[in-house]
C-alpha positions as CSV (number, residue, x, y, z in Angstrom):
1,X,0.0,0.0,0.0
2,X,1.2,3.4,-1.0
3,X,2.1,6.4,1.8
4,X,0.1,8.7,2.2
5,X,0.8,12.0,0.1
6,X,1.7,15.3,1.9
7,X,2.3,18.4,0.9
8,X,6.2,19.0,1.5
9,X,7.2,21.2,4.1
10,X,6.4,24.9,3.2
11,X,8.7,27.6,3.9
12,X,7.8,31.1,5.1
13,X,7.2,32.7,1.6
14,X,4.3,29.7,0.6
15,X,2.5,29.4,4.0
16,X,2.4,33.5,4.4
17,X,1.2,32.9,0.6
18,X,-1.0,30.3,1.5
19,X,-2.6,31.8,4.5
20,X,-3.4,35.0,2.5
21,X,-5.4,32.8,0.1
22,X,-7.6,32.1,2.7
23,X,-9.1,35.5,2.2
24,X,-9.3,35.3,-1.2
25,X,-12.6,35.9,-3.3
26,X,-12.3,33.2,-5.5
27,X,-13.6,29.6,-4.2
28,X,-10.9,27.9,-6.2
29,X,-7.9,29.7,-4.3
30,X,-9.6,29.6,-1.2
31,X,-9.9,25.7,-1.3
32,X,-6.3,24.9,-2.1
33,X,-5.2,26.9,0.7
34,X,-7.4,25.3,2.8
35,X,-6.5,21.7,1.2
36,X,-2.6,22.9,1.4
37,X,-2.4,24.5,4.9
38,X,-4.7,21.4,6.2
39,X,-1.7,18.9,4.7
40,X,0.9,20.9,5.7
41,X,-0.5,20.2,9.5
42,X,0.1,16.5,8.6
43,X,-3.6,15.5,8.3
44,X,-4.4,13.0,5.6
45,X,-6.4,13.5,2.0
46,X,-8.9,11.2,3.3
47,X,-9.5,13.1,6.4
48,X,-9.1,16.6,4.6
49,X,-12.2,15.6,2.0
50,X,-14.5,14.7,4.6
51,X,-13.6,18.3,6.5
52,X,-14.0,20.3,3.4
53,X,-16.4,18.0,1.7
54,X,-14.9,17.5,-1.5
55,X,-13.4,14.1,-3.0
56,X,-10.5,12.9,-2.2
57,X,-9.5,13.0,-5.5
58,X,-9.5,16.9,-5.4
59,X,-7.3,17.1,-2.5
60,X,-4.4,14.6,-4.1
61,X,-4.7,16.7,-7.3
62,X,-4.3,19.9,-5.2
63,X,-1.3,19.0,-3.5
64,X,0.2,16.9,-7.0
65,X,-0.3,20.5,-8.1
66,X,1.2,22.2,-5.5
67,X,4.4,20.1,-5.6
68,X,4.6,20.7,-9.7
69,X,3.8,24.5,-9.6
70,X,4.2,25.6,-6.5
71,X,2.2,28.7,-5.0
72,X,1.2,29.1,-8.7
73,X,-1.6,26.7,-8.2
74,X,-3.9,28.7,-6.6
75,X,-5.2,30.3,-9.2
76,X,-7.2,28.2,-11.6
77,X,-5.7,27.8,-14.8
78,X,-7.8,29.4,-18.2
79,X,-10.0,26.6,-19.4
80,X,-9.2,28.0,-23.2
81,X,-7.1,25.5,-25.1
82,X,-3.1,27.0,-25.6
83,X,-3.7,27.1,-28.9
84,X,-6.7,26.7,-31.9
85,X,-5.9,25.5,-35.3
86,X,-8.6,26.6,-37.6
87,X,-10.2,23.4,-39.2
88,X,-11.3,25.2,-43.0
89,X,-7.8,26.2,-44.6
90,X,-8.3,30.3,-45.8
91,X,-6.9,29.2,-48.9
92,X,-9.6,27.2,-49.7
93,X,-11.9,30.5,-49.2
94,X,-12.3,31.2,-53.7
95,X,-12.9,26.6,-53.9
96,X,-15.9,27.1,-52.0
97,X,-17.7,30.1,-53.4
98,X,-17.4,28.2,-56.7
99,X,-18.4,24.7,-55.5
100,X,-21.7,26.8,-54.3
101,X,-21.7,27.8,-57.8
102,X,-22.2,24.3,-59.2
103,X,-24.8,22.1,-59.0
104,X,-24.3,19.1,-56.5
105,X,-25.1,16.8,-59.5
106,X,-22.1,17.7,-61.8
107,X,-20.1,16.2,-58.8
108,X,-22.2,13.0,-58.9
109,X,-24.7,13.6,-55.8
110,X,-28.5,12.6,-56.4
111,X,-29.9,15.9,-55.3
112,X,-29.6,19.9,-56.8
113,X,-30.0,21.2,-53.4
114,X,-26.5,22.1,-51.3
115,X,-27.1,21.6,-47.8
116,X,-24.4,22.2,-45.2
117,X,-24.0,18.8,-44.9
118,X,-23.2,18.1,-48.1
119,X,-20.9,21.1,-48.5
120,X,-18.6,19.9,-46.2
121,X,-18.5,16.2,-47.4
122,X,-18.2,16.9,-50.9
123,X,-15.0,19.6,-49.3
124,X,-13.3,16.6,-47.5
125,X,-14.0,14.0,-50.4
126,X,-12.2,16.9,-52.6
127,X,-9.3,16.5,-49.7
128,X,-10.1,20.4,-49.0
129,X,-10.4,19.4,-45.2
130,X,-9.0,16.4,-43.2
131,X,-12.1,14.9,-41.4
132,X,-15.8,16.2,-42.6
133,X,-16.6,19.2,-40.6
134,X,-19.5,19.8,-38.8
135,X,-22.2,21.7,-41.1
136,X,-21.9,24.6,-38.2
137,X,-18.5,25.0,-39.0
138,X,-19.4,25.7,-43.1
139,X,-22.1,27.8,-42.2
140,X,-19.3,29.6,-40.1
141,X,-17.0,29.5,-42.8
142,X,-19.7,31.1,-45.1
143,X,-20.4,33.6,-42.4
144,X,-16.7,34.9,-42.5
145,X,-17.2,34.9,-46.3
146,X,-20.3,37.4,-46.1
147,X,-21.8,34.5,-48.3
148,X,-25.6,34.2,-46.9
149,X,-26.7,30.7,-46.8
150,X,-29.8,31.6,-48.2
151,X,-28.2,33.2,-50.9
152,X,-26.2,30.3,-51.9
153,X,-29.3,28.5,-52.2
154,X,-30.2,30.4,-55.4
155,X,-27.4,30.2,-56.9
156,X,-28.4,26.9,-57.6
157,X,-29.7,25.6,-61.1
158,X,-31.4,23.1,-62.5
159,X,-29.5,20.6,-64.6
160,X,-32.0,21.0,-67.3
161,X,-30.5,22.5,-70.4
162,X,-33.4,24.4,-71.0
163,X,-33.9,25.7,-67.8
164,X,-32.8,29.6,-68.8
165,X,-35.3,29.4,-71.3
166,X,-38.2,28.2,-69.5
167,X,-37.0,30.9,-66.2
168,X,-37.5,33.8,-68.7
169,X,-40.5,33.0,-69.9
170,X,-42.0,33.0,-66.3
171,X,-42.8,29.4,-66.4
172,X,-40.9,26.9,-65.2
């Protein structure tokens, strides 16, 4: 069976550190200090969850983060990612204003409507993309675009060749 896990001995600098996040606004800071300063007494995780009334899980992480970052894990780190990579390559931008330009059938699909669904399928069977992205994510592309979904929607024609005929004569 493992030892218990402590939190080291602190020196002046991280208790008078510690102690000050007692006072501290924020729940997150104020629970590790109380998680830190109640190890630092030498009482157990186990022991320490049932006094604050959290898992034990949350203590060990607390100290495990104490030990790696020191003071620094007080404050709760920013739930945003480090970094995004942007899933629909800008290069790509001119590719898919003409795609909506075509009918869906020239590429070999049974229907002349583009849905966002099929946008973004026919984009990653074209290799534009790397997986098939979400239709959100064309309609967001679109967006950036100032291309109206709606709008793409007319561009649409039919694949009869004498569709332009019949659409000036008023009947179709």
């Amino acid at each position: 069976m493992k030892p218990p896990l402590f939190v080291r001995d602190l020196t002046e600098t991280e208790r008078t550190a510690v102690r000050g996040g007692l006072r501290s606004p924020e729940a997150f800071t104020l629970r590790r200090s109380q998680i830190l300063l109640a190890s630092a007494d030498g009482q157990r995780p186990s022991r320490i969850a049932t006094t604050l009334g959290c898992a034990t899980q949350t203590v060990r992480d607390a100290i495990r983060a104490f030990h790696a970052d020191g003071v620094g894990c007080l404050s709760p780190r920013p739930k945003a990612p480090n970094t995004t990579h942007p899933v629909w390559p800008r290069d790509r931008d001119d590719d898919l204003k003409a795609l909506l330009h075509q009918s869906p059938r020239t590429l070999g699909k049974p229907t002349s409507l583009w849905t966002l669904g099929l946008v973004a399928t026919v984009c990653h069977e074209k290799g534009w993309t790397a997986r098939a992205l979400s239709p959100e994510t064309i309609r967001q592309v679109l967006r950036r675009l100032n291309v109206g979904w709606k709008r793409a929607k007319h561009w649409i024609t039919s694949p009869d060749p004498d569709y332009a005929k019949k659409k000036r004569r008023g009947t179709a």
